[in-house]
N, C-alpha and C positions, 0 to 999 in steps of 0.2 A: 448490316441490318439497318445502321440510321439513313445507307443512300434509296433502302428498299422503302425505308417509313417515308422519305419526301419525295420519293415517284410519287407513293400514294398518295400524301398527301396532295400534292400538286393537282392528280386527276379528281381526287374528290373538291377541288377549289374549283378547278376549271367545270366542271357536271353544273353546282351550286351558282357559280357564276352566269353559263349557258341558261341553265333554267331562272335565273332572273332575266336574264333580257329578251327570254323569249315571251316573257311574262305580261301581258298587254293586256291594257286594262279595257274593261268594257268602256262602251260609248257614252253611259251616262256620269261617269267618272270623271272622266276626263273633258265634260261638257261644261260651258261656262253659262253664269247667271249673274245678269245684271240687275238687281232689283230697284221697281221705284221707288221715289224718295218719298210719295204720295198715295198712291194705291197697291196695297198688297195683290200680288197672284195669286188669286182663286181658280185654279184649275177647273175645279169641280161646278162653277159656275158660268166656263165657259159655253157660250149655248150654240157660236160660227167661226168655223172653221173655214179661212177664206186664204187659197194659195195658187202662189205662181211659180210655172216650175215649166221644166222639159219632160220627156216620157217616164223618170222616174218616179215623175206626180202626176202624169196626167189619169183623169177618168174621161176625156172627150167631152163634153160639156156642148149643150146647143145653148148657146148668148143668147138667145130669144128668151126661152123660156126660164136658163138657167140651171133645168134637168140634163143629168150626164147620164151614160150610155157605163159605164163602169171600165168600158174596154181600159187594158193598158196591155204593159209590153212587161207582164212577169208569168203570166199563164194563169194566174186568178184574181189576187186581187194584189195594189201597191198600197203603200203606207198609210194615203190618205183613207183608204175604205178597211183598215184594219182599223184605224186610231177610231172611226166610228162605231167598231164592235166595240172598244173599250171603251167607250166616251159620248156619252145621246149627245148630239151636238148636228146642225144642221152644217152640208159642207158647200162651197162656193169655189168652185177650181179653175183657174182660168189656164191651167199649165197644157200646153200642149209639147207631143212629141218633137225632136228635133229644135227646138226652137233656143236660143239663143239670148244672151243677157242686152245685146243690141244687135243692128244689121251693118253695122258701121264697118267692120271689119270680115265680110263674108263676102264671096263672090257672088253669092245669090242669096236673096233677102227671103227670109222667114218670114211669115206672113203676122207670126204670131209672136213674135220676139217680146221683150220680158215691156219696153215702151206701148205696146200693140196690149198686151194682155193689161196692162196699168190702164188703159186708154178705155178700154170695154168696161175694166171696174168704174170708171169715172162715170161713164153711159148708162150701168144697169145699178149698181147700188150707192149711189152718192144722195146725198139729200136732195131730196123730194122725185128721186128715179122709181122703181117699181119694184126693186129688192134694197131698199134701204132700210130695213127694219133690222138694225144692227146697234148696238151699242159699241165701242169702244171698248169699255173696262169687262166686259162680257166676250171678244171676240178674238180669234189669237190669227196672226196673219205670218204667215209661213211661206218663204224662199229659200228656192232651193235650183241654182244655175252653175253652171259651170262644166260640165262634162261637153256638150255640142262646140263649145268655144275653145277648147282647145284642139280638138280636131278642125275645126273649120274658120280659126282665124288665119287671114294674110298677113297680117302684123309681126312683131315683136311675142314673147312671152310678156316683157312687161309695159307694154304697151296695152297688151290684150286684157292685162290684169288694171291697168289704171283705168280704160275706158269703159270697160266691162263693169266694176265696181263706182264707178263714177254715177253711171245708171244708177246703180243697184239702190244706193243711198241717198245721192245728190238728187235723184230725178221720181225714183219711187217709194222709198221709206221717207224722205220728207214729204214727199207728196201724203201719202198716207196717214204718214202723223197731222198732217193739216186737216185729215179729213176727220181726224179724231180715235186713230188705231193706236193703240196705247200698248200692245202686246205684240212682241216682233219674235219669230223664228226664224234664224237663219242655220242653215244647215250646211256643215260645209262640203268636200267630195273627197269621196270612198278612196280607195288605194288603186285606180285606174291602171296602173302600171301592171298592172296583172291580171287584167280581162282578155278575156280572148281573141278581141278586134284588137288590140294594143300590142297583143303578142306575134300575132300573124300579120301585123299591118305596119310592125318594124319602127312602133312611134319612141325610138329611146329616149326621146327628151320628158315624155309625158310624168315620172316623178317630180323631177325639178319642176314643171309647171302644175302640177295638182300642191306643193308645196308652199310655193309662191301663191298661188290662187285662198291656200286656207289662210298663211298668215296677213295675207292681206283681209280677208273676211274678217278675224280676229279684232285685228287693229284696227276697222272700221268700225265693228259692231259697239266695240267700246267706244269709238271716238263719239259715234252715234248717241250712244246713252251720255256721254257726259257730257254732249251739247241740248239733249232733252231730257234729263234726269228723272222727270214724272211718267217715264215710260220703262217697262219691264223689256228688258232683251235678254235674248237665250242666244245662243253660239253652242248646237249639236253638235259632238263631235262622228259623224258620219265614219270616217275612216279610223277612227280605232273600233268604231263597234264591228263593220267590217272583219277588222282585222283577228279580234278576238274572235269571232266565229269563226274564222279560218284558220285559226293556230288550234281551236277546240272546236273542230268539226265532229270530232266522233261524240261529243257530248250534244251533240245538235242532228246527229245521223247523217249529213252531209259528207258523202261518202266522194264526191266526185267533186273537185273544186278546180279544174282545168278543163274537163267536157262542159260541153253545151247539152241541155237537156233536147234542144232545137232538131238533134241527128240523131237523137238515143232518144226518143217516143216511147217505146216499149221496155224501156227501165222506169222506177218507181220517180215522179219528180221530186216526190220530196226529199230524196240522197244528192240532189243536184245543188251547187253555189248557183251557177250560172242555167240562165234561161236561154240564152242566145248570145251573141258575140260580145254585146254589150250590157245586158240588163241579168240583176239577178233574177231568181225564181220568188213566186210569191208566196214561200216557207221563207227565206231569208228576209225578205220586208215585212214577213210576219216577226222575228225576231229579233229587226231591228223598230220594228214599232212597241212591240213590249219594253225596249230598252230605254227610247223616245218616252214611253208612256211614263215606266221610273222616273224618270229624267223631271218628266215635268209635274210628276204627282211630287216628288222630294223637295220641291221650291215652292210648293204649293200653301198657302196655310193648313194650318194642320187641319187635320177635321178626323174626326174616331165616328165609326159608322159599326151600328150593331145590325141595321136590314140590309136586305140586297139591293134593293135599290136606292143611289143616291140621287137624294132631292134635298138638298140642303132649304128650300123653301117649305116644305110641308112636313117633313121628319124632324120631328119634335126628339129624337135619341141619336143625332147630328152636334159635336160641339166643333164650333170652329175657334181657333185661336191663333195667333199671331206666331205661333213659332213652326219654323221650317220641318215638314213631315220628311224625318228621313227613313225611317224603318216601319211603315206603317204596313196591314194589311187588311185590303178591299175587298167586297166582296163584288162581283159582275150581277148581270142581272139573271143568271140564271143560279145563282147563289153559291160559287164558287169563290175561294180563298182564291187569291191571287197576293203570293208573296212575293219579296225582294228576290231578285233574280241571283242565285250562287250556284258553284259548280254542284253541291248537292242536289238546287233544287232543280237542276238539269239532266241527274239521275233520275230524282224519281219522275219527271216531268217525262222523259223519252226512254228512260228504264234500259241508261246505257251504261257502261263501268267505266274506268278510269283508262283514256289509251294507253296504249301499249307500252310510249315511248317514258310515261311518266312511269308504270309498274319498273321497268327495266331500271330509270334513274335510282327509283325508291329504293330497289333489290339493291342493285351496285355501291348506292351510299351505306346501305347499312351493315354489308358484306366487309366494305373498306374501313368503318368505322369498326364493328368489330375486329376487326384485323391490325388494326393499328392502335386500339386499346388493349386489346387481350393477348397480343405476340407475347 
């Protein structure tokens, strides 16, 4: 009987065990915040939303004008034009498709590469250009590179990773900070390792360099802030929030996380992870920008809002305070609750149940624990 009690015990350690480390936390958990040492983050205050990126941000943008075309590469909308359903805020995108954090290590140059899009912000909104009506302590500037460069550098991994982020900081977040951008987003890259061009295109090294590529992001973004301490830096963690919708698909209705939705047209998109070999669908940038949105409301100063619309300028039943809003809830502008994101509130949210795999753990723990208390 005591060899029957520590089989069982042993599979109920091992279930208890497995279900921790499958246990991945969402994106804004695990996302870092460096605050200034001078101006609080007012989220709620931000009014320009100004980024550079590849087709995971782009909206296509005409530089003349300034007005984008919305296209991107998720089937409706990506991140940026989600964050503006949750957030009135004017947006400035200079990210385009395919492009690249430099052209230094490509066999053919990008036209639009991450120096090329820094080079158009200097042109169209720097002081005294024709879109410089921007503040600093008012505007949040978001980066987000790295997926085009690891397919398409000739280089080293870290090579790719020094020259690449060398840019990124050396050449355009100080640039920026000079210009007076005081709010830096950097975002790091998803779990590449499991897209469908990475799978069929045989790139095995691509974890170790998406690996390489965040901790070096990390390490710079802090090295960043504690060379300009009067500036607020965020470090999104992109690839756990990924990850967490993929381990808890069924509470997100993502039914397909290996199809491309690109061949399957006539199934519902929104069961789909993936849009096409490389880009998610824009249901998943929809639920990584709610998680983004946490993210950045939780570091925010606090503010308690009883109307739907936030205007911290004219809404006199607006209090702001100095302490970090971590469990608050807002209301959007068509006057909906928007709470903390939990698995509950992802029941009631898509009105799905607990998968499969968790009821089975649940049943088998409590079967084995009765079993080994009440022999």
């Amino acid at each position: 009987m005591n060899f029957i009690n520590n089989i069982l015990s042993f599979i109920l350690l091992f279930i208890i065990v497995s279900i921790e480390a499958t246990n991945v936390k969402e994106g804004h958990v695990s996302s870092l915040f460096f605050p200034s040492n001078k101006v609080d983050f007012n989220y709620f205050n931000i009014t320009d939303l100004i980024v550079f990126g590849d087709s995971y941000s782009a909206t296509y943008t005409n530089f003349e004008t300034m007005k984008y075309t919305g296209k991107n590469a998720s089937g409706g909308k990506d991140w940026p034009l989600h964050l503006l359903d949750l957030h009135d805020m004017y947006l400035w995108n200079f990210a385009w498709g395919g492009a690249t954090m430099t052209n230094t290590y490509r066999v053919q140059s990008h036209r639009f590469a991450l120096p090329a899009q820094f080079k158009l912000f200097e042109q169209r909104m720097t002081k005294g250009k024709e879109f410089s009506n921007w503040e600093g302590e008012s505007s949040l500037f978001a980066i987000w590179f790295g997926i085009n460069d690891m397919i398409k550098s000739t280089v080293s991994q870290e090579e790719t990773v020094e020259i690449g982020h060398d840019v990124v900081f050396n050449l355009v977040a100080e640039g920026l900070y000079e210009y007076n951008a005081r709010n830096f987003l950097f975002f790091n890259l998803p779990p590449m390792e499991i897209a469908p061009c990475m799978i069929k295109g045989g790139f095995s090294h691509i974890a170790e360099f998406v690996e390489k590529l965040n901790t070096s992001l990390k390490t710079k973004a802090e090295a960043f802030h504690k060379k300009h301490p009067d500036t607020n830096v965020m470090y999104y963690n992109t690839y756990d929030e990924f990850s967490y919708i993929l381990e808890n698909n069924q509470f997100f209705n993502v039914t397909y996380v290996k199809d491309e939705y690109y061949y399957h047209t006539k199934r519902d998109r929104r069961n789909f992870f993936w849009y096409d070999e490389t880009h998610p669908t824009d249901y998943v940038q929809k639920y990584l920008t709610d998680d983004l949105d946490k993210f950045l409301t939780s570091h925010s100063v606090n503010i308690t809002i009883s109307n739907n619309k936030i205007d911290s300028n004219s809404n006199p039943d607006i209090i702001i305070t100095n302490t970090p809003n971590t469990n608050s809830t807002i209301n959007n502008d068509n006057g909906v609750a928007i709470k903390p994101r939990s698995k509950a509130n992802l029941e009631e949210s898509f009105g799905v149940k607990r998968s499969h795999y968790e009821i089975f753990c649940s049943t088998l723990i409590s079967l084995l624990l009765g079993y080994i208390f009440f022999w």
